[in-house]
Every structure is written in structure tokens, then in C-alpha cells.
C-alpha positions in Angstrom: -46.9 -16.3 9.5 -48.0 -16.1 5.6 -49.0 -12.4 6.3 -46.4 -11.8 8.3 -43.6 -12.8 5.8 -45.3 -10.5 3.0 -45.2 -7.5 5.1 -41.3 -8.1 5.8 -40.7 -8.5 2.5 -43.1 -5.8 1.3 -40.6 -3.5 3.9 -37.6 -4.5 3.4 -38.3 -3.9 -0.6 -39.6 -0.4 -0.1 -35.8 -0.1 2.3 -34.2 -1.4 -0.5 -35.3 1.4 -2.6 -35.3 3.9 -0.4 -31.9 3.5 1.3 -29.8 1.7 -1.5 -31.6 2.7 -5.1 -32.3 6.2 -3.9 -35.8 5.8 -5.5 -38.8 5.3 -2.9 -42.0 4.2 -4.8 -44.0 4.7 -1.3 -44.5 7.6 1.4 -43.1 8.0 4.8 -46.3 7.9 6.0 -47.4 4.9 4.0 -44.0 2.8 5.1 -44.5 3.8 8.8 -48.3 2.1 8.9 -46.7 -1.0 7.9 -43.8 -1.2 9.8 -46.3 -0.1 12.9 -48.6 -2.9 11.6 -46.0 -5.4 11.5 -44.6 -4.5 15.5 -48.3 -5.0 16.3 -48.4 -8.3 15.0 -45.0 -9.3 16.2 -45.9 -8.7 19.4 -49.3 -10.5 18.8 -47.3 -13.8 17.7 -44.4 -13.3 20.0 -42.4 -14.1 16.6 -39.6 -12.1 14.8 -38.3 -13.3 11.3 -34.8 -12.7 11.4 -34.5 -10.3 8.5 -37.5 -8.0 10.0 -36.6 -4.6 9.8 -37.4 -4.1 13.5 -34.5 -5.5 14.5 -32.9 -2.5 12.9 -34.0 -0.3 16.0 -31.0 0.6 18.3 -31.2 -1.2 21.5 -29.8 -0.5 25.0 -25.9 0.7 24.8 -23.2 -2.4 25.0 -20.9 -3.1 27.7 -17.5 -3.3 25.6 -16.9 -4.8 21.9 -16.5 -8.5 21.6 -13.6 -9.5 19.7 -14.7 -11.5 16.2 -12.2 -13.5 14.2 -12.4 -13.1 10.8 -13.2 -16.1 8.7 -10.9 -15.1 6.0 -7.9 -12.1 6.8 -8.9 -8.6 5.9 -5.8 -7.3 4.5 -5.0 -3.6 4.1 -3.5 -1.8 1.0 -0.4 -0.8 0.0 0.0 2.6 -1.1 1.3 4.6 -3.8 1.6 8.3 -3.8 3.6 8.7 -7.0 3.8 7.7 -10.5 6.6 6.0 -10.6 5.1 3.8 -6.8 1.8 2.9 -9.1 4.5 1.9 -12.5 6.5 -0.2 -10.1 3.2 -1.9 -8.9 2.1 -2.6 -12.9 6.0 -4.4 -13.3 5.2 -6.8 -10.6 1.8 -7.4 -11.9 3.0 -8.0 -15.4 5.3 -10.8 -13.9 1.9 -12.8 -12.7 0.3 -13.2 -16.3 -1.8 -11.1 -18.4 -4.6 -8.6 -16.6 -7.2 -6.0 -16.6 -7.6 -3.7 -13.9 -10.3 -2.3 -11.8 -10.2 1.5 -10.6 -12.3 2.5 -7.7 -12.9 5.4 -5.4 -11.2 4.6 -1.8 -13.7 6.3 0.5 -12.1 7.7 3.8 -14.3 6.1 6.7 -14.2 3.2 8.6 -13.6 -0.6 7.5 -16.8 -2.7 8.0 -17.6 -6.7 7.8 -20.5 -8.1 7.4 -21.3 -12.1 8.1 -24.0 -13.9 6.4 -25.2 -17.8 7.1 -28.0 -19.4 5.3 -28.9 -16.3 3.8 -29.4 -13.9 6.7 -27.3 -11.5 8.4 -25.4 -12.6 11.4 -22.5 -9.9 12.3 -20.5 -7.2 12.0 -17.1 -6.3 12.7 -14.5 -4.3 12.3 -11.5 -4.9 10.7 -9.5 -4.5 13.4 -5.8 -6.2 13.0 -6.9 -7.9 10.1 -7.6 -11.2 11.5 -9.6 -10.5 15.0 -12.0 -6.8 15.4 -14.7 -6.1 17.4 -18.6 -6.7 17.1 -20.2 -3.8 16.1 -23.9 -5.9 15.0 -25.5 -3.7 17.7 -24.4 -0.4 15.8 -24.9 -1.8 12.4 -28.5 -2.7 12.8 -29.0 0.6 12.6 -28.0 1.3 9.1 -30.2 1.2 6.6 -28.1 0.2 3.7 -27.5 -3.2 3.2 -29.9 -6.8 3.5 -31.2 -8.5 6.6 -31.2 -11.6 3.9 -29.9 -12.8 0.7 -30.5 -14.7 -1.8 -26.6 -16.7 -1.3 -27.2 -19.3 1.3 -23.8 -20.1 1.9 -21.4 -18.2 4.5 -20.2 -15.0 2.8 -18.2 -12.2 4.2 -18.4 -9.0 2.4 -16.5 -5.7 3.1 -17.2 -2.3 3.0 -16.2 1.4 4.0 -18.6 3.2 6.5 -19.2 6.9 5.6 -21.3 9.9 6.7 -22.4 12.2 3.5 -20.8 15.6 3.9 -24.4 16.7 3.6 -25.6 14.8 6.7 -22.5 15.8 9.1 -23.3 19.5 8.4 -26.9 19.5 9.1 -25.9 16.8 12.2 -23.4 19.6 13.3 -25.9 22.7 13.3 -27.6 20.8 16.6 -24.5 18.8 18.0 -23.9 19.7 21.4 -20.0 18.6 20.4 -20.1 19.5 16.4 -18.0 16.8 14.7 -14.5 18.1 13.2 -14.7 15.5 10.1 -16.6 13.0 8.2 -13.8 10.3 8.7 -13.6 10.4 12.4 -17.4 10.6 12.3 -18.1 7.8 10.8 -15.3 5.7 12.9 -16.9 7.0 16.3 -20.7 6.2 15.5 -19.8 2.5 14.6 -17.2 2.9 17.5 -19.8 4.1 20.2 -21.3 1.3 22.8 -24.5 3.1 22.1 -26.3 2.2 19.2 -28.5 4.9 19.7 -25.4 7.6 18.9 -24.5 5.2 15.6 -28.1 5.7 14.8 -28.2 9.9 15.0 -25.4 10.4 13.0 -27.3 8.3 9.9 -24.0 6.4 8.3 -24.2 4.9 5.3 -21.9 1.7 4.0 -20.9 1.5 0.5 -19.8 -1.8 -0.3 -17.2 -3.1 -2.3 -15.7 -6.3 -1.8 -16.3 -9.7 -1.0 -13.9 -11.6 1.2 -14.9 -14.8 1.6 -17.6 -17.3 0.3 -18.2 -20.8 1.6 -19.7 -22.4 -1.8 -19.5 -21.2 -5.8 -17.6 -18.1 -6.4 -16.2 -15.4 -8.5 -14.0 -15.2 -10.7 -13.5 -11.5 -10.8 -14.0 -7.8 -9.2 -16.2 -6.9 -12.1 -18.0 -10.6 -11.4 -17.6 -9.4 -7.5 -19.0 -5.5 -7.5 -22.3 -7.5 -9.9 -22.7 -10.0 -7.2 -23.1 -7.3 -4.9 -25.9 -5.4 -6.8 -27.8 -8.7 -7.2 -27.8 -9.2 -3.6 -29.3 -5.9 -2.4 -25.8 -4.3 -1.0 -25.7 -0.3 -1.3 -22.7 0.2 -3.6 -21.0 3.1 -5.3 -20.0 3.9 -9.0 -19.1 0.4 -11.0 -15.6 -0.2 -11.0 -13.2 1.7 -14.1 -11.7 -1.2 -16.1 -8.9 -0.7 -17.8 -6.9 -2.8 -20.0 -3.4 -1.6 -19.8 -1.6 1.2 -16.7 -2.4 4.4 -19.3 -5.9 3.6 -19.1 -5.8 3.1 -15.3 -3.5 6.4 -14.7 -6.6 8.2 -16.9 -9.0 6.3 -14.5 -7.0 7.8 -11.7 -7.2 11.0 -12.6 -11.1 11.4 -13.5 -11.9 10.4 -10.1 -9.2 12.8 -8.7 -11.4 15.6 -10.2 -15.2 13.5 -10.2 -14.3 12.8 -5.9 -14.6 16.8 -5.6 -18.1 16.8 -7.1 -19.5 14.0 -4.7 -21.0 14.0 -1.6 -18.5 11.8 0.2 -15.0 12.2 1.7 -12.7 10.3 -0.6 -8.4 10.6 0.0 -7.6 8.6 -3.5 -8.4 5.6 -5.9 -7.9 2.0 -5.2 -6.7 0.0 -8.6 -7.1 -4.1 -7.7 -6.3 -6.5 -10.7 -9.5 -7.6 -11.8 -8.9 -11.2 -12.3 -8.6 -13.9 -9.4 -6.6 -16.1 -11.2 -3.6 -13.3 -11.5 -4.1 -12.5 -8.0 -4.0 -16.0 -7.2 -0.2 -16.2 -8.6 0.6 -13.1 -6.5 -0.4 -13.7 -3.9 0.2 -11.9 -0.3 2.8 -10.3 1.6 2.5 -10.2 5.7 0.3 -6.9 5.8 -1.2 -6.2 2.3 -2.1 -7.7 -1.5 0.5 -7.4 -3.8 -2.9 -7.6 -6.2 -4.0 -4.2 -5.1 -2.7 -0.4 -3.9 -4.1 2.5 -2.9 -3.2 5.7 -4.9 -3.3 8.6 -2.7 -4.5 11.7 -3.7 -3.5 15.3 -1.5 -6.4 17.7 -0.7 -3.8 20.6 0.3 -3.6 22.6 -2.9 -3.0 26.2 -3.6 -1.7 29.0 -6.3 1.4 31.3 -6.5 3.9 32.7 -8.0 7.7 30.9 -8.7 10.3 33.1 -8.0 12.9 31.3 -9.5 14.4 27.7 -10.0 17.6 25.8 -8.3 19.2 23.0 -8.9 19.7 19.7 -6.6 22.0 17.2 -6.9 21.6 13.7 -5.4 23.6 10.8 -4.6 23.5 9.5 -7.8 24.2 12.4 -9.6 20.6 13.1 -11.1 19.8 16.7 -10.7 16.6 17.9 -9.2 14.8 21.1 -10.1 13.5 22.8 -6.4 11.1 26.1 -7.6 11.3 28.9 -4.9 8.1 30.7 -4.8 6.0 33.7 -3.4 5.0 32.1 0.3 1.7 30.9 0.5 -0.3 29.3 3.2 -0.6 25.6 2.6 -2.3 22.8 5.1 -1.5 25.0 8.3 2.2 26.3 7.2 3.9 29.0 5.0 5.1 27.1 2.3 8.1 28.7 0.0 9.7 26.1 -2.1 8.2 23.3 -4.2 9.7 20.6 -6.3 9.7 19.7 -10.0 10.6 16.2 -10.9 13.3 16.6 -13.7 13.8 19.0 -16.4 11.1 17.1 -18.7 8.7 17.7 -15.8 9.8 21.5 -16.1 9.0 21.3 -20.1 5.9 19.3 -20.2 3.6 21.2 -17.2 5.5 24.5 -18.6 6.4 26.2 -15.8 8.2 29.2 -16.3 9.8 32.3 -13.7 7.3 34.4 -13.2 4.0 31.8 -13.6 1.2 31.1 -11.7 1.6 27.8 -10.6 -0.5 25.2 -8.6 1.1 23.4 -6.0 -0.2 20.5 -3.9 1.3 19.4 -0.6 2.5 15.7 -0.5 2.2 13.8 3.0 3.6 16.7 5.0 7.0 17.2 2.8 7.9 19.5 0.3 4.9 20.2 -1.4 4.8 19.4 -5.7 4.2 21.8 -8.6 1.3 20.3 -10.5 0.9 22.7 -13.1 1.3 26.2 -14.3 -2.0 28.3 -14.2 -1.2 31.4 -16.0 1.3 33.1 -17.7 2.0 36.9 -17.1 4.0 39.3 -19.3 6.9 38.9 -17.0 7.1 35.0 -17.3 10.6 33.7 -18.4 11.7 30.4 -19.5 13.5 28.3 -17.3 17.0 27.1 -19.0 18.1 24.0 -18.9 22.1 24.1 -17.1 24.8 23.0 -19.5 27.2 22.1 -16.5 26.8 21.4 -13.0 25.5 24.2 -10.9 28.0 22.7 -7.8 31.4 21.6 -9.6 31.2 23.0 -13.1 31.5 20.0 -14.8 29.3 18.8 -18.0 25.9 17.3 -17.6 24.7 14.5 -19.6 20.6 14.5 -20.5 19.3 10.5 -20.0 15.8 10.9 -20.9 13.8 13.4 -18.7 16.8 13.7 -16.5 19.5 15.5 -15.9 23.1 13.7 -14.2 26.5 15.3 -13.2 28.8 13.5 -14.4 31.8 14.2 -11.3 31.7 10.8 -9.2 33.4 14.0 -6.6 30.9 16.4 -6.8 30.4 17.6 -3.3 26.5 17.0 -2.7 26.7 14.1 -4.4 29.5 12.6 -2.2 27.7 13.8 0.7 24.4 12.3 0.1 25.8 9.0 -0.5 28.1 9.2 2.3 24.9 9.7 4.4 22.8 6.6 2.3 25.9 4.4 3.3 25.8 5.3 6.9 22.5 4.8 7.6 20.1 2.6 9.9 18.7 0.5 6.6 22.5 0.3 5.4 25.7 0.0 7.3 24.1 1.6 10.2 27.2 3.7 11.3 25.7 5.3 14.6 26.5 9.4 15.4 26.7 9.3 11.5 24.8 12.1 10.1 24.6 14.1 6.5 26.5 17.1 8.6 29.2 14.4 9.3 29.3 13.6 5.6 29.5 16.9 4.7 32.4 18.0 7.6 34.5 15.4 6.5 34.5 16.1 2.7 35.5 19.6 3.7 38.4 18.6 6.2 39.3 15.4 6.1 39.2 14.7 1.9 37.1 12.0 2.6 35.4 10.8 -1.2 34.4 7.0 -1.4 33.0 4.6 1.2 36.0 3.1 2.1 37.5 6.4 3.0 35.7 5.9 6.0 37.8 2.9 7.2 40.7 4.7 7.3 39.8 7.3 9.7 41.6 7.1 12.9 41.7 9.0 16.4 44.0 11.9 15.2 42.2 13.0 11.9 39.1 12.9 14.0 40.0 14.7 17.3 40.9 17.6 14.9 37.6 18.4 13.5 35.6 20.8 15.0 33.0 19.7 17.6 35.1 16.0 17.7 35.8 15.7 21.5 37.2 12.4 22.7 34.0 10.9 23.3 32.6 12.2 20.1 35.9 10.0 18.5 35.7 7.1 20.2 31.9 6.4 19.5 32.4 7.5 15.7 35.1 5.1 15.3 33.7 1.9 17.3 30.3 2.4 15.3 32.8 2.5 12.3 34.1 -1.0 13.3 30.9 -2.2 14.5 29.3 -1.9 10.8 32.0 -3.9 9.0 30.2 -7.4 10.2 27.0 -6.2 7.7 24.0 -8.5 6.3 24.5 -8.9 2.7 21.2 -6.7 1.9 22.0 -4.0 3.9 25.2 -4.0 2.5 23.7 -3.6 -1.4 21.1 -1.2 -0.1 24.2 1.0 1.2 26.2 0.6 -2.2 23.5 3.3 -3.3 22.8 1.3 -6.7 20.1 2.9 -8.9 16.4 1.7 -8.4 17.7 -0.9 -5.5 15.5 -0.2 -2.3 15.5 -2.3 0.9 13.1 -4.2 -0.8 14.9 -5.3 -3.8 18.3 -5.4 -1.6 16.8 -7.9 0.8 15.1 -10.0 -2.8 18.6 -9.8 -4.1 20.8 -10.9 -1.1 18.3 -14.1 -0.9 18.5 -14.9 -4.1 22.1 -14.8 -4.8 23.7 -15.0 -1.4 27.2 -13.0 -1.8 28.7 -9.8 -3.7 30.5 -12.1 -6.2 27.1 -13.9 -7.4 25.7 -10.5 -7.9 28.5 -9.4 -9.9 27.4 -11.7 -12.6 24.5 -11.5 -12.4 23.2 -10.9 -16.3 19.6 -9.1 -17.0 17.3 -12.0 -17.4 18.0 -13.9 -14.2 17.3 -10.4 -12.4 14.3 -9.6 -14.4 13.1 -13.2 -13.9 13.3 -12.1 -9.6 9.5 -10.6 -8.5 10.5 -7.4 -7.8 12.9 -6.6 -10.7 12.3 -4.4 -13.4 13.7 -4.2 -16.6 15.0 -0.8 -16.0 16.4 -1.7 -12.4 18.3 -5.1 -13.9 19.9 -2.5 -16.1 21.2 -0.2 -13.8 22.5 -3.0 -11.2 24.0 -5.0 -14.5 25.2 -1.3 -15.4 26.5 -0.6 -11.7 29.0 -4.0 -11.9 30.5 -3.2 -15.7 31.6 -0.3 -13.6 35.4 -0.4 -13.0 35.7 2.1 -10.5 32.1 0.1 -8.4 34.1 -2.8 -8.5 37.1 -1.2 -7.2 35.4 0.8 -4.3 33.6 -3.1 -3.5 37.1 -4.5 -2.9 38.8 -1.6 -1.2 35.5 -1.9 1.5 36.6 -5.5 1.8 40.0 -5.2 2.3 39.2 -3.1 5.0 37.2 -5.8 7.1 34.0 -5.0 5.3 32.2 -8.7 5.8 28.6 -8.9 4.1 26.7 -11.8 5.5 23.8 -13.7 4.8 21.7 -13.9 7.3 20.6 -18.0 8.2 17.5 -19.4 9.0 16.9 -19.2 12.7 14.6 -21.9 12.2 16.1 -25.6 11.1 13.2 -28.5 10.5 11.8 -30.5 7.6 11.6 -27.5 4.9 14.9 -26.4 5.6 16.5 -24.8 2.1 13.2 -25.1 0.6 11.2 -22.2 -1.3 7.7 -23.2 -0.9 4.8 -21.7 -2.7 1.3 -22.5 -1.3 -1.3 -22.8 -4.1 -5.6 -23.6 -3.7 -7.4 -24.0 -0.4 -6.0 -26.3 2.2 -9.3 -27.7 4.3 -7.0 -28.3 7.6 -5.2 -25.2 7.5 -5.7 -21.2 7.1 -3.3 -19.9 4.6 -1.6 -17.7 6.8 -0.9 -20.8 9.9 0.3 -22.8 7.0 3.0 -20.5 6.1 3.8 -19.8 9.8 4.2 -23.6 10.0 6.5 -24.0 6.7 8.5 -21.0 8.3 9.0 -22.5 11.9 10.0 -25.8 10.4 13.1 -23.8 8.1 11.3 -22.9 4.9 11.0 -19.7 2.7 7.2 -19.2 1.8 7.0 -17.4 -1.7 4.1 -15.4 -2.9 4.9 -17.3 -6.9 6.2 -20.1 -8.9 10.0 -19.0 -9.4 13.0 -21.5 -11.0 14.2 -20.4 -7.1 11.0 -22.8 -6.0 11.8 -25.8 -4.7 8.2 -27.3 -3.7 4.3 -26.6 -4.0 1.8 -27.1 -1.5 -1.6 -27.3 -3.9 -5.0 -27.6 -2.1 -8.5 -27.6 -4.0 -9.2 -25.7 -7.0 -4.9 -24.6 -7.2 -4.7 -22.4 -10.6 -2.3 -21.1 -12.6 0.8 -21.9 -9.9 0.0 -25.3 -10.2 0.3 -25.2 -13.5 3.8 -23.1 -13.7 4.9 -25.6 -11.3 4.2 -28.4 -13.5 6.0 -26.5 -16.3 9.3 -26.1 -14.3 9.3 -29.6 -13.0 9.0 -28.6 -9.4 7.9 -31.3 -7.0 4.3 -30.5 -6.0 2.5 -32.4 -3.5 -0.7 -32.3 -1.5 -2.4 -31.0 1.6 -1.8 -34.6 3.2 1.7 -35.4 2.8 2.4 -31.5 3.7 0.6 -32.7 6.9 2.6 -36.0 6.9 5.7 -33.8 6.6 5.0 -31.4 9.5 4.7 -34.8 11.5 0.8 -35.1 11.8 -1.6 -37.6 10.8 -3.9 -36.8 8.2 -6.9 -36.8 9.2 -8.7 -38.8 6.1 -5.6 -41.2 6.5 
């Protein structure tokens, strides 16, 4: 048995260097008389170890895929595909505490996790929903690049992405018999196959990144985390960027959007996590992803041409937006002619001019974005900047990068808002479209919201296309909307920087219009999701005489904004309860089902809105806060006491 552990060890060292340091010290020819030596004996002995690299051999194809729950929840990402998505994601973060953030490359393959006891491999799943996927140990015994045993001999879960080299799926597709269309979907469908033996051919590799759950010690960050996995024997990629503050991370972000073209792997952006537990600790989770973490997206369709000229936009909001019409090109599979700018500043500081050579990138199938100008000709012009509004004529006014009309009746303006307020996220006005908005603007003088509610039979039936039907429907959805929940009904107010999120934050936390209304900047800032800049515009949006107006106009026509009550009614009912530390009884995730079901609002951190703490073992920096505020706090046992159990060490 002496002999026989040397020779696994002596193998699974020369793996180790072959498969995950990219250095061999030994030949093929000298590692295949060992591993022959070492069948020969376990056959002999009738004994495998468990971390012998013959186990690695694909065996006979699986029925069907076992499902696996997960010990700990594999959340997916959030994702950003702008700027101002990722700067909206560092506000929230700078409301958890100080941090540092670590930039990776977000490799597009499949999900893997792998389960370790007592230092040797058990399983491998997918990820699946999250909490339950399917056993794949069959498939992923045939991968080369991670250890049959550790030196951790607690349980550990540790995650990783699943990839084919670009390199390998070409070669694999000069023999295929079906050649593969793309090294995402290959990947996916040779840990996917019931035949390890198809996993095996297509030679996947798993870079590994994360570790989601360990039984005993710990870490106490990703830079800590990405170490741990080096000491252990895991194949990884480049170290995590860190960065101390969002300009370094948006640098990070953009040297891996040009280093990911260099590599060998597919890659479709950069993941930016905040590097510290403790801060991720106070932010917790929301139902489907971290609010720790996001995925920036990056867009492979890219190409050059030639702008034309430049027009002008004009939103809801007033806030003009620059739309470049240019020479068509052929862009991800359609002829693209148009392409937007952000503001004017955008316009000044990529230079784009009439006339330039311009590179343009195609943004999740929608209007693709000029990036920058490539090259200037001798008939390039400059692209003035409008002194009045290219619609109504009247002056602009210049707030920063942007440019706003300053007509509250200027007709696109009207329109789009008219279209915001009508629909589904807002007062959900059904057979309301922007064509509606615009037909009634035209004919029937309609400029504010609560022009809307004084539509009747006769002004309709007279537009064109209105039939009686048409009528009837328009006017009982009209009717129908005025019974409104109170975040809908913000979202549909069309206030600056207020999205459904925010609306919905906002409606919780101050429960009517009138509360809102004075509302000042430091109780909004103080919300989770509230940034300075947003406070100021919905602060702004109030001081507004003619906002305020328009509010009671819509309710004095039957406008009635709501709040929408608990469905549930038990012992947390009113309460906003923040779970904190590791319960022993409980998952995180039943334990907020459970506060939920008996009438509470869970909470992702400590707010002066919190009303109660739920701290298991080793509760951080909530705790504390907690403390601070003088919120009542209490433990895993009387939380069980409260949901009418018996503690079990009672």
C-alpha cells in the first residue's frame, strides 16, 4: 500500500504540472509506464485509493443526471452593460462600508461545482437553479484540471467555469463528424452529455474561481479566496485586478476588454466582486444574485464606418440625445445605419465629427454605440452643439455633459412621457401605446397626465382608427388604472434616476405621495438604493410647483395610489428584519422564507427602517450597526421560539 500511495502521489504531481502549471518535468511516455504500473498493481491488490488518477477514465454512459442540492446557494450575477449600471453598483457598495474590489475575467462556459469531504473529491454538479443541479462526477472525472485530494479536510464547495480553448475546438472540429458552432455551447454539451466518453474527446478544461462554502476556518477575502485555491492544486486563471477605488476598476475593465482578445478562451466581459467578506456580509443578497458582485458585459459585434450626419433626440425628460446616421455597414447579421452617442460631452470627448471614421459596437441587439472615432479625413466637420430645441425652438440649457429642452410641451417629450405613464410597470393603461400618445397630442391637445382623465366617448370616437370598441376599451383601462400601487404610481410620474427599483424602495419606505413630498436629501440618501444624485432630482422633482400641481389634478380625478399590504399576517408582522452570521438550524434563504410567511420584511442591511436582527455565529459588522442604532437583536433560539418551535438545545 506504501508503494502504492507513492506512485499516486508521484502521478497526480506530474498531473498537476502538466494539466494546471503548464510545465511537465516528465515524458508522455515516462507518465504512461507509471500510470500502466499502478492499473497493474490495482488490479493485483483489488484496491483503489480514492484520489488515483484511474478513476479519471470515462466509464460506461449514465442513464439520466441525478439531481444534487447544493450545500450553500450558487447565486448568479447581476449585470451591467453601461457605465452608469457599474457607477450605480459602486453607490450601493459605498453604503456597506469601506472596500477594495476584485476584477476578473468572466469566461463564457458552463457553471461547475465541485464537493470535497475529508480532503477528497466527492461530486460535481451543475449549477442548475442555484440551489438543486445535476451530477455530472461521471463527466468530470475526466478532466484533468483540478485535485482528486486536498490538503483542507473539511467539506468545501468550490466553483468554477468549464471551457474548451479556442485552440482545442478547432482542431476537435477538423475531424467532428458534427463540427461544434462555439466554444460556449461546447463546453455546456460535453459536461451535459450522459457519456463521459464524449466529455472526455472534447478535452474541457475548468478554471476555477470561487469558493462557496467551507465547513471549518475560512477566508476572509477573494484575494485570500483565489490564494486558497492555488495552494490547493485548482487550475485557475490570471490573479484577480484589485483596485482601490471605481477608476481603478473601470481601468481594470477595460485592459481585460482588450487582454480577453489575445487569450485562448471565450470570454463575454469582467466580473468586479468586492473583495472583502465583511462588506459583502452587510449587503447581502437579493432573491437571484449578490448585491456584492456584477457582471460587466462586454459586445464582440464591432465594426468601422463612416457618420453621415448627426440628429437630435429628445426624451421624456427633456435631455437631448445625439443619434449619428452613418454609411450602412453589416453588423452581427444586420445592416446597421444609425448609432447613438450618449450626450454632447460624449460627442466632444471621443471626437466624433461628420465625415469620421468611427467604430461602433452593437449593444444586446439594440441600436448599436459609437465607441470612438478612428480617423479623420479632409472632409470631417465638427458637430455643433444646438442653441435651441431642434423640435419646438425653444432655448436649451447645458447641465453638465447634457443637453435639456427647456418646454415642459415640447412634442416628443410629451409623448414619451405620456407613453412612460401608460405603461405595464406604471399605470398600466391597456391599448395605450406611444402612437396613442402621439395621436392625441396632435388632436385631442392632450399635454399632462391628468389630461388623460378627462377624455370621454366623443373626443375619442373622433380620432382616426377609434371605432366603438376601440373607445370603450381605451376608456375602461383609463378607469381601471386609477386604483394604482403607490410604486407604480412614482415609477409613472417619470422622476429622474427613479426606476422600478427605487419606486418600489421608495413606496416601502414612506408609504404615501405626501410622505415623499418631504422627503429632504439625507433620509433618501440614507435608503439602499439612493444616490446622492437621484435624492436630488426627486427632492428637485417636489420643489416643483407645476409637479405638485399635475400630482393633485391626477388625484382629483380618482387617481388612488395604494400601498400594497402584507399578504402574510404572523408574529413578524410590521417588522424589518435583517439576518446577520450563520444560523445552525436554518439555511439563510428558509429563514427569510419563514420571517416572510409569518408577515415580516427581510432586509439585505442594518437601516434606522430595521426593526430587529436575527444574529447567528460569527455576525459582523450588522451586528455591530445594530448595536449602534439600538435595534433589538436577538438569537437563533428565541427566533425559533418566535416562529413557535422548540429549540432544540432548550
Amino acid at each position: 500500500m506504501d508503494k502504492m500511495r507513492a506512485l499516486v502521489d508521484t502521478l497526480n504531481r506530474y498531473a498537476y504540472e502538466y494539466y494546471v502549471l503548464d510545465a511537465p518535468t516528465v515524458s508522455d511516455a515516462e507518465y504512461d509506464r507509471l500510470y500502466d504500473e499502478l492499473k497493474e498493481m490495482e488490479a493485483d491488490e483489488g484496491v483503489r485509493l480514492p484520489d488515483s488518477p484511474t478513476r479519471r477514465v470515462g466509464g460506461e454512459p449514465v442513464k439520466g443526471f441525478a439531481r444534487h442540492e447544493h450545500i450553500a446557494r450558487l447565486y448568479s450575477l447581476d449585470k451591467a452593460v453601461t457605465e452608469d449600471e457599474l457607477s450605480a453598483f459602486f453607490t450601493r457598495v459605498g453604503k456597506a462600508g469601506a472596500a477594495t474590489y476584485a476584477v476578473e475575467y468572466k469566461f463564457d462556459g458552463l457553471t461547475i461545482c465541485l464537493t470535497y469531504r475529508d480532503g477528497y473529491f466527492v461530486r460535481a454538479t451543475t449549477r442548475g437553479n442555484g440551489a438543486v443541479g445535476e451530477d455530472v462526477t461521471a463527466q468530470a472525472l475526466t478532466i484533468k484540471s483540478f485535485p482528486l485530494s486536498i490538503g483542507y479536510k473539511g467539506t468545501l464547495e468550490v466553483r468554477g467555469e468549464t471551457v474548451i480553448r479556442l485552440s482545442v475546438l478547432e482542431e476537435y472540429n477538423k475531424t467532428a463528424a458534427e463540427p461544434l458552432k462555439n466554444a460556449r455551447n461546447a463546453a455546456a454539451g460535453a459536461v451535459r452529455n450522459l457519456d463521459p466518453a464524449v466529455t472526455a474527446a472534447r478535452k474541457p478544461e475548468i478554471f476555477f474561481y470561487d469558493i462557496n462554502y467551507m465547513s471549518e476556518g475560512g477566508v476572509s477575502s477573494q484575494e485570500e479566496a483565489f490564494a486558497f485555491l492555488c495552494r490547493e492544486g485548482f487550475k485557475t486563471f490570471a490573479p484577480p485586478r484589485l483596485c482601490r477605488t471605481p477608476e481603478e476598476v473601470f481601468d481594470a475593465v477595460a485592459e481585460i476588454d482588450v487582454d480577453r482578445k489575445k487569450i485562448d478562451v471565450l470570454t463575454d466581459g469582467a466580473v468586479i466582486k468586492v473583495n472583502e467578506y465583511a462588506v459583502r456580509e452587510a449587503m447581502g443578497y437579493t432573491d437571484k444574485f449578490p448585491r456584492w458582485a456584477i457582471a460587466f458585459k462586454f459586445e464582440a459585434e464591432e465594426a468601422v464606418t463612416t457618420v453621415k450626419k448627426v440628429t437630435w433626440q429628445v426624451g421624456r425628460t427633456g435631455k437631448l440625445t445625439p443619434l449619428a446616421h452613418v454609411a450602412p455597414v453589416e453588423l452581427g447579421g444586420a445592416t446597421v445605419r444609425r448609432a447613438t452617442l450618449n450626450n454632447l460631452g460624449d460627442i466632444r470627448r471621443k471626437d466624433i465629427r461628420k465625415g469620421s471614421k468611427v467604430l461602433i459596437r452593437r449593444s444586446n441587439e439594440v441600436i448599436p454605440e459609437i465607441l470612438r472615432a478612428i480617423e479623420h479625413t479632409g472632409d470631417s466637420v465638427e458637430i455643433e452643439r444646438p442653441e435651441v430645441c431642434p423640435y419646438c425652438g425653444q432655448p436649451l440649457t447645458e447641465e453638465g455633459a447634457n443637453l435639456f429642452c427647456t418646454n415642459r410641451q415640447c412634442r416628443p417629450r410629451v409623448v414619451a412621457a405620456l407613453a412612460n405613464f401608460a405603461s405595464k410597470n406604471a399605470m398600466d393603461i391597456e391599448g395605450f401605446s406611444e402612437m396613442t400618445a402621439a395621436q392625441l397630442y396632435d388632436e385631442s391637445g392632450v399635454r399632462r397626465f391628468s389630461d388623460l382623465y378627462r377624455l370621454d366617448g366623443k373626443t375619442l370616437s373622433a380620432l382616426e382608427g377609434f371605432g366603438e370598441k376601440k373607445t370603450e376599451n381605451l376608456l375602461s383601462s383609463l378607469e381601471k388604472s386609477k386604483r394604482v400601487p403607490l410604486d407604480r404610481f412614482l415609477f409613472a410620474l417619470g422622476i429622474a434616476g427613479v426606476g422600478r427599483v427605487a419606486s418600489k424602495d421608495l413606496a416601502r419606505t414612506f408609504g404615501s405621495v405626501e410622505a415623499l413630498e418631504k422627503a429632504d436629501g439625507s433620509s433618501l440618501v440614507a435608503m439602499e438604493n439612493i444616490g446622492d444624485k437621484t435624492a436630488a432630482d426627486i427632492v428637485g422633482y417636489f420643489a416643483d410647483e407645476e409637479n405638485r400641481r399635475e400630482i393633485e389634478r391626477l388625484l382629483a380625478a380618482g387617481v388612488q395610489p395604494f400601498v400594497k399590504k402584507a399578504e402574510n399576517v404572523g408574529v413578524f408582522s410590521g417588522q424589518n428584519v435583517v439576518l446577520t452570521g450563520t444560523l445552525a438550524r436554518y439555511k439563510r434563504s428558509e429563514a427569510q422564507k419563514l420571517i416572510e410567511a409569518a408577515g415580516g420584511i427581510c432586509q439585505s442591511a442594518v437601516t434606522q427602517k430595521t426593526t430587529l436582527v436575527v444574529a447567528g455565529e460569527s455576525a459582523g459588522s450588522k451586528l455591530d450597526k445594530a448595536q449602534a442604532l439600538g435595534i433589538r437583536v436577538i438569537g437563533e433560539e428565541e427566533f425559533e421560539a418566535l416562529l413557535g418551535g422548540t429549540p432544540k438545545n432548550s
